[in-house]
N, C-alpha and C positions, 0 to 999 in steps of 0.2 A: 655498438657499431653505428647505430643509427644519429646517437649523438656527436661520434668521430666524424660521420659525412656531414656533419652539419657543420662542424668546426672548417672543415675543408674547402664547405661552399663559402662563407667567411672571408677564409685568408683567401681566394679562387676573386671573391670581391673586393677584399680590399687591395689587390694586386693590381687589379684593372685601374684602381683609380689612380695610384702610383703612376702607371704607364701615360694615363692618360695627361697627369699634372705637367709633363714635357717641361721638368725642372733638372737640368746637368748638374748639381751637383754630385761632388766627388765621393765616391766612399769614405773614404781617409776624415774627411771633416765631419761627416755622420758620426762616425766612431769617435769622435775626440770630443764631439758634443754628449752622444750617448755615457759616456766613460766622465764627464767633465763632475768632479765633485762640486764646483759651482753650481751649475746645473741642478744637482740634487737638495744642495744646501736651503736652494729658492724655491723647488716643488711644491714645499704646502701651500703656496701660494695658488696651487691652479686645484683648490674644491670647490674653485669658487670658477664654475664652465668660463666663463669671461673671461677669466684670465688665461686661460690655453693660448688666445691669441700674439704672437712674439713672446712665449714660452719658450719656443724653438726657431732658431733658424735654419733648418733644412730639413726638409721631406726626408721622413722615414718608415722604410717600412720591417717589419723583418719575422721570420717564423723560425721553431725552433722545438727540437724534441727533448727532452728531459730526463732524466733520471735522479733519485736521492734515496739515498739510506742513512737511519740514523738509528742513530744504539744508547737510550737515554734511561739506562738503569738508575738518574737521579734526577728523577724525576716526581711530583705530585702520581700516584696512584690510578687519578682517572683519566690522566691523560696517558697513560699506556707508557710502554718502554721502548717508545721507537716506532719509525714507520719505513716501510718499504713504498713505494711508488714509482711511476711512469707517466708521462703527459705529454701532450704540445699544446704548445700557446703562437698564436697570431696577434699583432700588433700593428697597426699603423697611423701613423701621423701627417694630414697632406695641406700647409698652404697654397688653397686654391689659386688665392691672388692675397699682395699684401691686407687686403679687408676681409678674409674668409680665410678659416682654421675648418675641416673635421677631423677625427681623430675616430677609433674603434680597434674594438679587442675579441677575441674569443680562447678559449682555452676549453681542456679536460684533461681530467687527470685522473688514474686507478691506482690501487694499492692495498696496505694493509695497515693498521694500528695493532703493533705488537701487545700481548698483556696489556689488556684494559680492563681495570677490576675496580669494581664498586661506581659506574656509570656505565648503563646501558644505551644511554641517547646521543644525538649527534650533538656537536656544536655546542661544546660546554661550556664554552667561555662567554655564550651569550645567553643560555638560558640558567646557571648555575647559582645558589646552590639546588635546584629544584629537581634533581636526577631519581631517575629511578635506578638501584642499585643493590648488590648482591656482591658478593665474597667469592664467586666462583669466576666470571668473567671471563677473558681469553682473547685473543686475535680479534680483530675487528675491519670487517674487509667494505670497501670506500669507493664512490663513483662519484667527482664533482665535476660540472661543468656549467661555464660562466660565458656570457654577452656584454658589450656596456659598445657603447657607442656616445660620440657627442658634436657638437654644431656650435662654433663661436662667429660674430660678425659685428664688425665696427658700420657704425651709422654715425657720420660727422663724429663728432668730439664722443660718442658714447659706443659702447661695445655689448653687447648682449650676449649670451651665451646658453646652451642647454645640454644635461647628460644626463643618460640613464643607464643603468646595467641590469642583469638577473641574473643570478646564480643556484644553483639546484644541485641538493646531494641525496645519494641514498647509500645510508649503511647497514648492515648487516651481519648475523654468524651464522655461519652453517650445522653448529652443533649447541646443543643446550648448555646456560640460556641462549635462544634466538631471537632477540633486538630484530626487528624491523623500521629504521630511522629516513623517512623523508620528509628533508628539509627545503625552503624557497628564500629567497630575499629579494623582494625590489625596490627599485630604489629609484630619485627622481632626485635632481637639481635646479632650478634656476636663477641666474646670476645677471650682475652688469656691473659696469664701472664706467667713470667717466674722467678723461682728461684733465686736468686742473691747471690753467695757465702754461699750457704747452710742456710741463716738469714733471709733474706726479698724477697719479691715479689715485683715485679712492671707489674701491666695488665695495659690494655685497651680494647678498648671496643665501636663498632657504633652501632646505633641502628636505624628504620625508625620506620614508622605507617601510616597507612591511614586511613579515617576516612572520614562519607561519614553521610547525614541524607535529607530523603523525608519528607518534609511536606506537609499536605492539609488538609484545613480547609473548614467545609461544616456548614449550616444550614436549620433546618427542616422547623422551624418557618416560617410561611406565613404575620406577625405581622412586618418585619421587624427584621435589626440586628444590634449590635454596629459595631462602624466606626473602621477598623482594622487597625492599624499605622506601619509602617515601621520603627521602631525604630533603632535611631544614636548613642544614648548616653544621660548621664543624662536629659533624658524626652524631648529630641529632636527625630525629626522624618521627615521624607521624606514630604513631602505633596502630589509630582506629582504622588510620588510608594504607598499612603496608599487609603486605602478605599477600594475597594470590592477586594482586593489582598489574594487569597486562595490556593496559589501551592508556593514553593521554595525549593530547593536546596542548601547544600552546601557540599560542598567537601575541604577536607583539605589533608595536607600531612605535618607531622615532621619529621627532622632526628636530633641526635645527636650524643654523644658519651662522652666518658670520659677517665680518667687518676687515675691511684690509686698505692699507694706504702703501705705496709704494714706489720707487722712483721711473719712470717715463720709460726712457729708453736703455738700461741696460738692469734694472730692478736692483741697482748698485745699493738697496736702502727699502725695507721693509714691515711695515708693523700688520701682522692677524691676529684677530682675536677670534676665536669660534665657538658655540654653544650647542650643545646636543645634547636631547629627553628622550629615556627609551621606557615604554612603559611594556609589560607582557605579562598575562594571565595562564597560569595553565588549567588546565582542565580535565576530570576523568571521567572520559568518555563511556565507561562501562557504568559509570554513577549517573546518567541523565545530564551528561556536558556537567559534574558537580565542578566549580569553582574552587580549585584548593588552595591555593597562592597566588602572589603579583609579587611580580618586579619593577621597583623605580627607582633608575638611574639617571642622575646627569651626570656630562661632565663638561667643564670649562680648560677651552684650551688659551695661551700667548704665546707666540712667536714675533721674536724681533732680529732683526740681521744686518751688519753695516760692513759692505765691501769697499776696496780701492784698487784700481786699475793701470797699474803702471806701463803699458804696454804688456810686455814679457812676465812681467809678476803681479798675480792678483792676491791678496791677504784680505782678510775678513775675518767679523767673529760673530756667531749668532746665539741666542741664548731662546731654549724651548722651555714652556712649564705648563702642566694641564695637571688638575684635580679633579679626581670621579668618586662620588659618591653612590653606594647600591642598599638600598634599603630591598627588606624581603619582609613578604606581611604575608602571616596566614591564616586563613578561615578557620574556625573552631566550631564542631559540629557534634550533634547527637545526633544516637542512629537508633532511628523506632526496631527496625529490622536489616538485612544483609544488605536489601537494595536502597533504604529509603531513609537520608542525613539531612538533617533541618542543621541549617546556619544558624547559630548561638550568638555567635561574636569574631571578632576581628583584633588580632595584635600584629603589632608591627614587632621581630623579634630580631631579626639579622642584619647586620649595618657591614659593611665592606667601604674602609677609607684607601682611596690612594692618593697622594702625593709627590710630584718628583719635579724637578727641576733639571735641565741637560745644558750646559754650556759648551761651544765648540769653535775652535779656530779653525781656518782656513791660511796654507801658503802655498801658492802655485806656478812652480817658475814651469815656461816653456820656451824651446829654444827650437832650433830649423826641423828637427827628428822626434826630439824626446820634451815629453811633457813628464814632470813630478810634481805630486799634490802630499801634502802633509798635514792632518787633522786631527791634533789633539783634543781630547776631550775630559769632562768631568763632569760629576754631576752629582745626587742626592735624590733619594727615594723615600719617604715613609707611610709605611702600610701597615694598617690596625682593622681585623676583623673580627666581627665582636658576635655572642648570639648570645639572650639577654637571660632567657631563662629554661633551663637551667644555664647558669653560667658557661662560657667557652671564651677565650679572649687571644687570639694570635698578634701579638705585634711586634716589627721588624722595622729598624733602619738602616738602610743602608747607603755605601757610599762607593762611587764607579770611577774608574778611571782608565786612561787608556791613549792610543793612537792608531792612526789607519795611517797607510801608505801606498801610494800607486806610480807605479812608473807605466809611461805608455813610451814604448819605440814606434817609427813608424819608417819602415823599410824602402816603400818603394809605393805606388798607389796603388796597390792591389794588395798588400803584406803590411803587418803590424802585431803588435805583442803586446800585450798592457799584466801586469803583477801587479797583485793588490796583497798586501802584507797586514795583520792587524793583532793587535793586543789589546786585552784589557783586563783589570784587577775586580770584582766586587767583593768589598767588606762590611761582612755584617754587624758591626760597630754595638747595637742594641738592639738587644732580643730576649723575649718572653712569650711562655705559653699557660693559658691554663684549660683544663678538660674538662670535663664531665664524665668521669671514669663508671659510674655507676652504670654502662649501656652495655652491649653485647663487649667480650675479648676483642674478636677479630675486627669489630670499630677501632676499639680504643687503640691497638694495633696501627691499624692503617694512618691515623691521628697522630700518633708517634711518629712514625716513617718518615709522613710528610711534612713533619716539621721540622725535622733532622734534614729534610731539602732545602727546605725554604729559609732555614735559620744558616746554612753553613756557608761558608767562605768560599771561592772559588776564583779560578783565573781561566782565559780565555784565549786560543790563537788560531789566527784564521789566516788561510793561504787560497785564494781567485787567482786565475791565471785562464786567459784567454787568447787566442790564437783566430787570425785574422787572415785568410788568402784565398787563392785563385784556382779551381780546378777546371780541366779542358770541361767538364759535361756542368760540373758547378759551379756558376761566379757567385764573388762576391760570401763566400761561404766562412761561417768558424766555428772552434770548438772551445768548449773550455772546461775547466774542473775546479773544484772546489772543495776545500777541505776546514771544518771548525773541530778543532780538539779543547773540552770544558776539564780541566782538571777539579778534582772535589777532595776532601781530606779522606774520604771512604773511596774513592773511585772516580771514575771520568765518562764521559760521553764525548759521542762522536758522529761528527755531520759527513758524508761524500757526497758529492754532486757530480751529474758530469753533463753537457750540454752539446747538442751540434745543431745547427742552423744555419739560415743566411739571411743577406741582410742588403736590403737595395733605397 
């Protein structure tokens, strides 16, 4: 509750500054910028704080309460079968005067992570493969809430810019095993770019983060508990680090930055390049802080994009590609006694490659009422994760395809409707696994399962629909739902959403 009043004093302040920016613009054009696939297409352009600035042309602000359920019985194993949740998030965007941008957010959100088995810790997708882990598992119930805030400003021909955010979770079970997971991130930007013969921009832009999570894992039961594994990587695990192992730490730290060139006044033309190193140590706390693994990851990103403006029809095509490599090294240790491991040596044993590349068009007719945006897509993925000894080797290619569609009506200046309609195909074209079957059943099991996810074919469809009007006690208010259905050859999963807010 105390972090809800917090979220509240927030949106309570970003409301004031809205009132006070004494900017008329209309709802109506809010929403059609808000809603504008254009708009989105050119986003990655603003990691770079600098760039916020003629990002948008109109002062926005808007808050909004939340709901989702999802039911993802095909799914990887340690990310659970689903979550239930609730939240609200605040938002706003305010050109002070044409040379001054801030911007700021808050959110929180609660819920649950259905069946989560074999990862007890938060945030797996940034500290993995390094989980502590067990076969018994269960529901996993979640508190996150987040801050960022940012400040852009043009001086003559140059722009400056600065953000930061923080984000804080704690998870938990209330029945053995009981996971105790608090996690942090913060994070810092600073950017600029400068004008280049009245045409184009060229910024840049560093960025850091810290990133920090305590575990501890207890059991009530006097019956005994399952064996908790130190996990390396595809269903490999420690053997001297697992078993009654209930405390760790890990601490990481990223920096990167980027490069961007792009056209003046309507960003009709694009090129980002961006780089980010994540390194993180974990640590068992019950062992004297013992050092049992790192993580080092980079990944390099490209994005390029080339629009044209016909008045009434805008078309463009942009083409994304970022490759991340994860190397996993672990300490190798003799242990005189229960409490006391002398470091031996160090291998580097887990490599995780990704690949992918995303091409996408853009055609936007808008006429007096109704805007339609149509964005076909396609693209290429290859991912090979390897652990070196004893062998394990997952590789997958695959190939995406698909479209989005959105029609927006707009009724009246207080009324509007926007449908967003989308498909798309993934096939896994080339795939191979191999194990390491000599380790417990219910690994080799779980190993299986998930690769029978990650190897099979599926298609995708997705239905947004949002609603836009006026009540006597609330302006300016909407609602909307959302629906993704994953069809799979064994089964399907399913996303609902459903959203109301307003929006000034």
């Amino acid at each position: 509750m105390k972090n809800f009043r917090s979220i509240l004093l927030v949106f309570t302040v970003l409301s004031c500054a809205k009132f006070q920016a004494q900017v008329n613009d209309s709802i109506m054009k809010k929403v059609h910028e808000e809603y504008s696939y254009e708009r989105l297409f050119k986003e990655n352009l603003n990691t770079n704080p600098a760039n916020k600035l003629g990002a948008r042309k109109y002062n926005i602000t808007t808050f909004k309460l939340m709901t989702e359920n999802t039911d993802t019985p095909n799914e990887i194993q340690q990310k659970g079968k689903g979550k239930n949740l609730w939240g609200a998030e605040a938002y706003s965007l305010q050109n002070l005067d044409p040379k001054t941008t801030v911007w700021g957010s808050a959110s929180y959100t609660k819920g649950k992570t259905k069946q989560m088995v074999w990862n007890e810790n938060a945030d797996y997708d940034l500290i993995y493969p390094y989980v502590a882990a067990d076969s018994v598992g269960g529901d996993m119930k979640f508190e996150n809430y987040s801050f960022s805030g940012g400040y852009s400003k043009a001086i003559n021909s140059y722009t400056i810019g600065i953000t930061g955010s923080y984000r804080a979770n704690l998870s938990y079970r209330d029945i053995d095993p009981r996971p105790k997971n608090t996690s942090a991130n913060f994070s810092l930007a600073l950017g600029a770019n400068k004008l280049v013969s009245d045409k184009f921009k060229v910024g840049a832009y560093l960025e850091g983060e810290k990133y920090t999570q305590k575990h501890y894992l207890s059991f009530v039961s006097n019956q005994g508990f399952p064996m908790i594994y130190n996990m390396n990587g595809l269903g490999n695990y420690n053997e001297l680090l697992s078993g009654k192992l209930r405390q760790a730490y890990y601490e990481g730290w990223s920096y990167g930055g980027g490069l961007q060139i792009f056209e003046a006044s309507n960003r009709n033309w694009y090129l980002n390049l961006e780089f980010k190193k994540f390194n993180m140590d974990k640590f068992l706390t019950e062992y004297t802080d013992l050092n049992a693994s790192k993580i080092d990851e980079q990944l390099l990103n490209a994005s390029i994009g080339k629009f044209f403006n016909t008045g009434k029809i805008v078309w463009g095509i942009s083409a994304d590609g970022n490759s991340t490599e994860r190397k996993g090294t672990e300490n190798l240790f003799l242990n005189e006694n229960s409490r006391n491991y002398i470091r031996i040596g160090t291998v580097e044993r887990y490599n995780h490659k990704i690949n992918n590349i995303l091409f996408k068009g853009l055609l936007q007719i808008e006429n007096t009422n109704v805007k339609s945006s149509l964005v076909p897509f396609f693209g290429w993925v290859q991912e090979k994760e390897k652990y070196s000894n004893p062998l394990s080797v997952v590789e997958l290619n695959r190939m995406i395809y698909g479209a989005d569609y959105q029609w927006l009506k707009t009724f009246s200046s207080d009324l509007a409707l926007s449908v967003s309609l989308g498909i798309s195909v993934t096939d896994v074209y080339k795939k191979s696994g191999l194990f390491n079957n000599s380790g417990k059943p219910s690994i080799n099991q779980m190993l299986q399962e998930n690769y029978a996810f990650q190897s099979s074919d599926f298609w995708q469809a997705k239905v947004d629909v949002n609603f836009h009007f006026t009540l006597p006690v609330v302006k300016n208010a909407f609602a909307g739902g959302k629906v993704i259905y994953s069809h799979f050859q064994n089964g399907s999963n399913t996303y609902f959403a459903a959203t109301i807010g307003t929006i000034f």
